[in-house]
Structure formats: C-alpha cells, structure tokens
C-alpha positions in Angstrom: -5.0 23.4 2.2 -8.6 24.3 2.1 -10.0 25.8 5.7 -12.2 24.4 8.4 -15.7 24.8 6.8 -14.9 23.5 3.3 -13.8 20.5 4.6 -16.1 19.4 6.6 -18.7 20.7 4.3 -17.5 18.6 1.9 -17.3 15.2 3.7 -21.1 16.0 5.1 -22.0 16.2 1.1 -19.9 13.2 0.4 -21.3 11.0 3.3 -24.8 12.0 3.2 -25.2 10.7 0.0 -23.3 7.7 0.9 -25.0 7.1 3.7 -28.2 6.2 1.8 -26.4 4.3 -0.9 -24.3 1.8 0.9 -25.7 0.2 3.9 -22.6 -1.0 5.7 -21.7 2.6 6.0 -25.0 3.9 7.6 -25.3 1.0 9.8 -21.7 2.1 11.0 -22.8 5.4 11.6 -26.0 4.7 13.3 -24.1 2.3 15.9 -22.5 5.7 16.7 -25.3 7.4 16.9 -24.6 9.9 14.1 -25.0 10.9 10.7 -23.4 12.6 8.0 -24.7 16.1 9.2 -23.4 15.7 12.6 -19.8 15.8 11.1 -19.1 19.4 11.7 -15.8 19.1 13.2 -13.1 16.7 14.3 -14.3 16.4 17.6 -17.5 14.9 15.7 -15.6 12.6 13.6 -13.4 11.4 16.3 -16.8 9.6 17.7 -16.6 7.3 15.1 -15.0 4.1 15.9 -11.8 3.6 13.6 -12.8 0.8 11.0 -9.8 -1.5 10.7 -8.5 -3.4 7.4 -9.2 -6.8 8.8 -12.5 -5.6 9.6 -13.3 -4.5 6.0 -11.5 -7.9 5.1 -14.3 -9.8 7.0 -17.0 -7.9 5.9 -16.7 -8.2 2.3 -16.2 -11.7 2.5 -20.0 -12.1 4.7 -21.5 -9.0 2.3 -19.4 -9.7 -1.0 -17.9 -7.9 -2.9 -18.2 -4.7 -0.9 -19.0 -5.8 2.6 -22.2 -2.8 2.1 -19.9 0.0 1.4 -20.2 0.8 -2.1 -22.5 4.4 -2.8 -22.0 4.3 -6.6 -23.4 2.4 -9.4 -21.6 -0.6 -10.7 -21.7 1.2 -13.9 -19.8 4.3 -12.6 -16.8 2.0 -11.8 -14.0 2.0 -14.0 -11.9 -0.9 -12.4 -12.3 -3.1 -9.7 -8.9 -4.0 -7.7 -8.5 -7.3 -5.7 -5.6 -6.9 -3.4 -3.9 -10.1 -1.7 -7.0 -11.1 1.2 -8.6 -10.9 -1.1 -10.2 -7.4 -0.4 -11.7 -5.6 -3.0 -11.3 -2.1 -4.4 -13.5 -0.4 -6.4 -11.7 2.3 -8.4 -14.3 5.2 -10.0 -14.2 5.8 -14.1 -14.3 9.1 -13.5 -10.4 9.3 -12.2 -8.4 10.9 -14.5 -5.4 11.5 -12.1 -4.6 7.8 -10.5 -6.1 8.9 -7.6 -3.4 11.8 -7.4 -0.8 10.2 -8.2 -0.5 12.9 -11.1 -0.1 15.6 -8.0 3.0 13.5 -7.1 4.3 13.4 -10.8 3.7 17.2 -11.4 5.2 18.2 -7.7 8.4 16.1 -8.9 8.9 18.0 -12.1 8.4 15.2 -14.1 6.3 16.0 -17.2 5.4 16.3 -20.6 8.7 14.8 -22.7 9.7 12.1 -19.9 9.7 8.8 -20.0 8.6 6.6 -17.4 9.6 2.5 -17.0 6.7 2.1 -14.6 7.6 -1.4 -13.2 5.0 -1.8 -10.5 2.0 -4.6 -10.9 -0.6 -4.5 -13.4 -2.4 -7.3 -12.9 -5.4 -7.1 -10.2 -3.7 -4.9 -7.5 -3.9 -1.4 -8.1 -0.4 0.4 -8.1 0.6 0.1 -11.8 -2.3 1.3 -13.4 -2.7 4.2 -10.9 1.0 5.2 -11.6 0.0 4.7 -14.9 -2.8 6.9 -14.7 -1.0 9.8 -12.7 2.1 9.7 -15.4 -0.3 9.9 -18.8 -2.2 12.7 -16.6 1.3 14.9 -16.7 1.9 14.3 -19.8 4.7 11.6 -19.6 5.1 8.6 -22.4 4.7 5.4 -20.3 6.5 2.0 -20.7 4.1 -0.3 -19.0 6.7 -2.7 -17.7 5.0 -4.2 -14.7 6.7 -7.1 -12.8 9.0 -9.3 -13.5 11.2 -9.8 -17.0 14.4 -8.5 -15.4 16.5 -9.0 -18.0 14.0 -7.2 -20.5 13.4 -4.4 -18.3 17.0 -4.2 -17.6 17.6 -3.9 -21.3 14.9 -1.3 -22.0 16.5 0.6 -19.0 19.6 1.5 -21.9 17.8 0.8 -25.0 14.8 3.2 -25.1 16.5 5.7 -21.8 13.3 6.0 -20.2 14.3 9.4 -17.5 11.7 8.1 -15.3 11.7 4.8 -13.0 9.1 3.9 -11.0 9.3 0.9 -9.1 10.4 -0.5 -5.5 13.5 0.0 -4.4 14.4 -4.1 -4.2 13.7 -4.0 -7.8 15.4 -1.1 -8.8 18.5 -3.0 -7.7 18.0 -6.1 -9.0 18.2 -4.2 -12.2 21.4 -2.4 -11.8 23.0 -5.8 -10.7 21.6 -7.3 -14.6 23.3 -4.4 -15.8 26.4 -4.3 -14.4 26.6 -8.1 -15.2 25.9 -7.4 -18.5 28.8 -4.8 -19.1 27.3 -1.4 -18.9 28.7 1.3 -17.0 26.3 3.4 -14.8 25.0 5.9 -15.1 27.0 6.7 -18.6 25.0 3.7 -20.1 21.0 5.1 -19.4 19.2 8.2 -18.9 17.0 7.8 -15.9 17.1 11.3 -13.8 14.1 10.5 -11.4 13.4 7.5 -9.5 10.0 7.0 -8.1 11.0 3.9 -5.3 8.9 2.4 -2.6 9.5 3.8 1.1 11.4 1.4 3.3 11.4 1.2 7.7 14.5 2.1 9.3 16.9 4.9 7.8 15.2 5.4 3.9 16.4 9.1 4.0 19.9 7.3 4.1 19.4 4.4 1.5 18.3 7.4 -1.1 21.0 9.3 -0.5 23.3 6.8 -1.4 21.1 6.3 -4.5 21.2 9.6 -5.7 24.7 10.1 -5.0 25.8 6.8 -7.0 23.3 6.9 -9.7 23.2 11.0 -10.5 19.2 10.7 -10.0 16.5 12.5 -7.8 14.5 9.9 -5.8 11.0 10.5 -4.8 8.8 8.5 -2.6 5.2 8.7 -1.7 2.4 7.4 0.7 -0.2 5.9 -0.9 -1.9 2.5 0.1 -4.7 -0.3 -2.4 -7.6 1.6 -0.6 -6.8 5.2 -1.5 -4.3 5.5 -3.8 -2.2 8.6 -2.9 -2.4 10.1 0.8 0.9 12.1 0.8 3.6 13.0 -1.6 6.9 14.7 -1.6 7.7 18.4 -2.2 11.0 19.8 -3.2 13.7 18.5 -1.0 11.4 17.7 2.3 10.8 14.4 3.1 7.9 14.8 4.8 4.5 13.7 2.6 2.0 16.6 1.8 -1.4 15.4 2.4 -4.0 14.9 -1.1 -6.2 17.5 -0.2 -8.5 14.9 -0.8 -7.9 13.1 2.5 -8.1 14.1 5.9 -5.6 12.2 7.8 -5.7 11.6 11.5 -2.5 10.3 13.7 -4.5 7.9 16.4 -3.9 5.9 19.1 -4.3 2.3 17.8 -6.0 0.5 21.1 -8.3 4.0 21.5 -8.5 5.3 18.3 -8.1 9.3 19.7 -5.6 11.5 17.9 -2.5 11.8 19.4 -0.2 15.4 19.4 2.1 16.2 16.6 5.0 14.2 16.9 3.8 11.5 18.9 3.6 7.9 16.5 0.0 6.7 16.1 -2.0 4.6 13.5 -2.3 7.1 10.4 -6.3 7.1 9.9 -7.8 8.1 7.0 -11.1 9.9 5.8 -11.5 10.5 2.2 -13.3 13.3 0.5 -14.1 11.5 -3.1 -17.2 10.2 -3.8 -18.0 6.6 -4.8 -15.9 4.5 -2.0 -16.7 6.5 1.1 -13.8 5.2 3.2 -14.2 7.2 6.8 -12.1 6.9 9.6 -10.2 3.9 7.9 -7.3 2.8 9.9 -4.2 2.1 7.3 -2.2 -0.2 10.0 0.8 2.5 9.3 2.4 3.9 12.4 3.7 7.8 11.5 4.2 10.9 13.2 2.4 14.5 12.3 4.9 17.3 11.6 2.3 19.8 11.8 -1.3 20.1 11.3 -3.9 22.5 9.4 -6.3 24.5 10.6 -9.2 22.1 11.0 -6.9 19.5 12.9 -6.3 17.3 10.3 -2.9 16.2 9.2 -0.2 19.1 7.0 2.5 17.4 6.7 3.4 13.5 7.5 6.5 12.3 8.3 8.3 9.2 7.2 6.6 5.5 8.1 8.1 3.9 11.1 6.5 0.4 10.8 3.2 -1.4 11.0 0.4 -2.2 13.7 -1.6 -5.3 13.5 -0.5 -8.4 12.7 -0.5 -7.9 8.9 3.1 -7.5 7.7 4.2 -5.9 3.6 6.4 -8.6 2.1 7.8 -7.5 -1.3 5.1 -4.2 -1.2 2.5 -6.9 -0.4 0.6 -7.8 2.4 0.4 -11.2 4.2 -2.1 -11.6 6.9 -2.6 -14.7 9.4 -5.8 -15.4 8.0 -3.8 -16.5 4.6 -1.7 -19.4 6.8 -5.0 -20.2 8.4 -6.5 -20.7 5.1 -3.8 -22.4 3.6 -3.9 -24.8 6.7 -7.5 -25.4 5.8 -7.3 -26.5 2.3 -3.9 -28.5 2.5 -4.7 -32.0 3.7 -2.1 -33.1 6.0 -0.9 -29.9 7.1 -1.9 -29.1 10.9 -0.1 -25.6 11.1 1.9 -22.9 9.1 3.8 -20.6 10.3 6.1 -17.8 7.9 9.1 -16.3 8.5 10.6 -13.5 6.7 14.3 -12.7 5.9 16.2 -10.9 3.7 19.0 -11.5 1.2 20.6 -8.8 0.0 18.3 -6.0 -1.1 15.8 -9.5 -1.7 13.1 -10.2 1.2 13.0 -13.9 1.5 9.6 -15.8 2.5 10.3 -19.3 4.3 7.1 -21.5 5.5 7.4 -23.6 8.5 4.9 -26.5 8.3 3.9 -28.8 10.9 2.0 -32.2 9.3 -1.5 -33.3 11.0 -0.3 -36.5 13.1 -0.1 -39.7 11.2 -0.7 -37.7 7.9 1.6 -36.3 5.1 1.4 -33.1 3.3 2.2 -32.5 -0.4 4.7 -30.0 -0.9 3.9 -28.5 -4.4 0.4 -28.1 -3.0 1.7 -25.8 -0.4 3.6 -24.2 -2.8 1.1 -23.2 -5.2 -1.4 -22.4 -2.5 0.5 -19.9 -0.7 0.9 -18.3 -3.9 -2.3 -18.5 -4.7 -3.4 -17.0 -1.2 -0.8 -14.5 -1.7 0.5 -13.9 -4.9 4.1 -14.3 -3.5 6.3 -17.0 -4.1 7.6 -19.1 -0.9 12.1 -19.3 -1.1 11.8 -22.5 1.2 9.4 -24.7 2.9 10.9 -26.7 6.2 8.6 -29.3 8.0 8.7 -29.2 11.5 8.8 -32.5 13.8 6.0 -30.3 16.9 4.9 -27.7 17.4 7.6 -27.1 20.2 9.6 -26.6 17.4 8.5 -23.5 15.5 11.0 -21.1 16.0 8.8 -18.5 17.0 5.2 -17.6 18.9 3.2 -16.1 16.2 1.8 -16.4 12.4 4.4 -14.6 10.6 7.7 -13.3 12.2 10.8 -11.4 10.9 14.3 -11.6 10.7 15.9 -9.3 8.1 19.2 -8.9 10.3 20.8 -10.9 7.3 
C-alpha cells in the first residue's frame, strides 16, 4: 500500500489537471472552498461534500453526457458505458487491465492456460468487457458468453470445460439445474475449478461454502461497482476485499458524510487516483465495515457488503431507482402510479409491478411492459393493477420481499 505522501501526491496531480478540464468538478470544489492543492491529507478531503449517484444521475441529464466531469479528450476514451438511469461511464483506452480486474484474476491464481465462460453483460453496461479485459490481461482464453442462452452456455460449460466461471451467483445455478436436467453428473461431467460469482447480503461466506464443497471449486468474489470498476478483491482464503491501490476508500456516515471508526458500517466512499474520470469522494450507496486501515487513513482491508443506502435497490446485479417508476408513470398514458416489488423464487429474484390507472382512464399493458424494460433493462415476472392507492401494499417506490 503506498504511504501517506504518495497518495496524496498523486490525487493533487490527478485533480489539478482535472480541475481545469471538467468544470462540474472545479465548480464542486470551489463551493468548498478548495482546490486540488489543498488536498494534503484526509482531514482535507473529508471537507468535501460526498457527491451521491443520484446526484451525478441528475447532472448528466441537465449537462449531458458527463454532467461537466469529464477531464479527458473524447478521443482518449476507449468505451463509453451507459448503465440502467441511464448514467454514463466513460471508460479510458488506455486500460489494459479492466480497471484491475486483472489484479483480481492474478491474486486468484487464475492464469495463462485457463479458460474462462465469462457470462456477465456485454452489451452497454460495463462488467463483461471489464472481466473481459482483466482475464485477456492474465493471460486466460476467454469465452465471451454474456447473458442469456442458458441452454448454450450450459452446454459449453461440458463441451469446451472452460476452468473458469465468471458470472452471478443466480446464474451460476440456473446452469447447473440445465445440466442436471439434461443428464450430466457434477462435477465429473466439466472442468470448472474457479468460480468468479457476484457477492450476495446476508450470510454469502455460507452460500460459497456450500458451493465449493458440492461443486470441488474455489469461489472468488470482488467489489467493484459501473463507476470504477474494481475497488476491492479477494486474497488467499480472506474474505475481506484488498483495496485497488488505485482507490482511496472512505467508510462515511451517510446523513454527514464523516468517516466512521473501523468496524462501524458506513456508506463506502470512494476517491479514485486514475486520470480521465476524476470521481472524488463518490458515495457508492454500499454500506460496509473497515477491518483496518493504512497509514494515510484510508481503507486496507473491506469487509463483506451488508446492504444498500438510498432508495436505489440491485435487482438481478442491476440497479432500479424511483426515478425509473416515475418516468415510466410519465410516458404510459393511463397509468397514475407504479410501484415495484421484489421477490424471489428460488435462487431467481422476481420483479412484480403494481399499477394504479389515472381515473376514468386505461392503461395498456404491453406498453408497460416494454417500457419498464426499456427504463431498466429488466424484464417485469407480473404486472397487477390496483383498484386505489389505499391499496398498494406498501409505502414506497420499490420494496422487497425475498422471504420466499
């Protein structure tokens, strides 16, 4: 972990010349009354307000694309992501590593002669091609299976024996359950030895255990989020994430913004040190607990996610906001409110939209349907129109029950 004075000596390079290339970002630090220079310290950066996701939301759709934060060249940008919002996320050409996910690969043992079935999303949002990225960095042959196609994907699981999954967890069983029904025997019948799966609330340590122990597999998880790509990865046997040393993480009160002490939960905040898309004090909406800290007060080691702050909640690994059911209120004629309600079948999350029609008025129902995917990129399980208001079973936007 590099000390104090490199830190901070790089973030003062990396925000001074940001500050006079993307004008969101200096008029954020002047309403502070700082600049990059003054950042010396944490006690410095802590004086900057935390900038929230729905904030950054809301400015890029007054300032699009950016909202003013950009402090690169268009031309020095070799993807642009647009994540469910939409929000978008400009990803620099010169990443070579997926935004360290190749620190995750390598720290896994997972290299040069693996095989990966990397099932994660290709298409606009950024987690496939960044997995992508990190794999071909370690040296790993990559089947660039993305989303969807079960029955493919489950046959490519025993037909080329990729040793490498990546992929959420949900998804990782709906392909076992294809196999099984289709005869094979596992894990005599493939050759996976790592899985890469997508972190879960509530007891994961547990769920991966059983995993490992029924499958003969190592899994791995990491923190990573659209806006950064990797914050934390696994080392060895510890579940805690290791921070990128490319981000310096804060644990913060989420009404204050002030770091909390280790082991307290907070709001994980993040400040990264790349150039390009200078994301400062960024609050993720994760709540997590610091197991210890480095020498210049930023975040060592992080430990597990507990959950989620704000009203945005991660549905299938993607996140649904309020402002999508407002939206889709506004440009469904006939529908005076939507509320969603999340569930879960099995290892499947289910998505069920509660509509109340505009008085006198009727809504079509394949138009919210396609909307809300649309809006979303997630498919609604059921749509049930409510007589009043009275009757929604529940006080806000988007509530869940996964008890099932």
């Amino acid at each position: 972990m590099s000390n104090d004075r490199d830190r901070f000596a790089r973030l003062r390079t990396v925000y001074a010349d940001a500050e006079r290339k993307a004008p969101a970002l200096a008029r954020r630090f002047a309403e502070a009354g700082l600049s990059a220079a003054d950042f010396t310290s944490a006690d410095a950066l802590n004086r900057l307000a935390v900038l929230k996701k729905e904030t950054l939301l809301a400015m890029q759709a007054q300032d699009p694309p950016f909202g003013g934060f950009l402090a690169c060249d268009v031309a020095e940008l070799g993807h642009i992501y647009v994540s469910p919002g939409p929000i978008c996320e400009p990803s620099p050409a010169a990443d070579s590593g997926g935004h360290g996910m190749d620190m995750m690969v390598r720290a896994a043992g997972v290299r040069a002669g693996d095989v990966a079935l990397n099932t994660w999303a290709y298409h606009l949002v950024p987690a496939g091609l960044l997995f992508d990225r990190g794999l071909r960095a370690a040296g790993v042959t990559v089947i660039p299976g993305g989303t969807g196609n079960t029955e493919l994907q489950a046959e490519l699981l025993v037909r080329l024996k990729p040793t490498v999954f990546l992929g959420s967890t949900a998804f990782f069983a709906t392909l076992v359950e294809q196999l099984r029904k289709s005869g094979h025997v596992l894990p005599r019948d493939w050759g996976l030895r790592h899985a890469f799966l997508g972190g879960e609330f509530g007891d994961w340590s547990a769920k991966r255990r059983a995993i490992e122990s029924e499958f003969a597999l190592k899994t791995w998880s990491c923190y990573g989020t659209a806006d950064f790509g990797l914050i934390g990865y696994e080392t060895g046997d510890d579940a805690s994430y290791r921070i990128h040393e490319d981000r310096y993480v804060q644990i913060c009160d989420p009404v204050t913004g002030a770091p909390v002490p280790v082991g307290e939960i907070g709001e994980v905040v993040v400040t990264t040190l790349t150039p390009g898309w200078p994301l400062i004090r960024f609050g993720t909406g994760d709540l997590g607990r610091a197991q210890s800290l480095s020498p210049d007060g930023g975040v060592d080691r992080l430990a597990p996610l507990e959950g989620r702050v704000g009203a945005a909640r991660k549905i299938r690994e993607i996140f649904v906001y309020p402002d999508h059911l407002r939206l889709l209120v506004d440009r469904v004629d006939g529908l005076a409110e939507a509320r969603l309600r999340i569930g879960k079948i099995g290892h499947r999350e289910t998505i069920t939209l509660e509509l109340l029609p505009t008085a006198g008025a009727a809504f079509s129902s394949d138009q919210v349907a396609e909307c809300f995917q649309t809006l979303t990129r997630l498919r609604a399980d059921r749509l049930v129109t409510i007589a009043q208001a009275g009757d929604f079973g529940h006080p806000t936007a988007i509530a869940e029950d996964r008890s099932n």
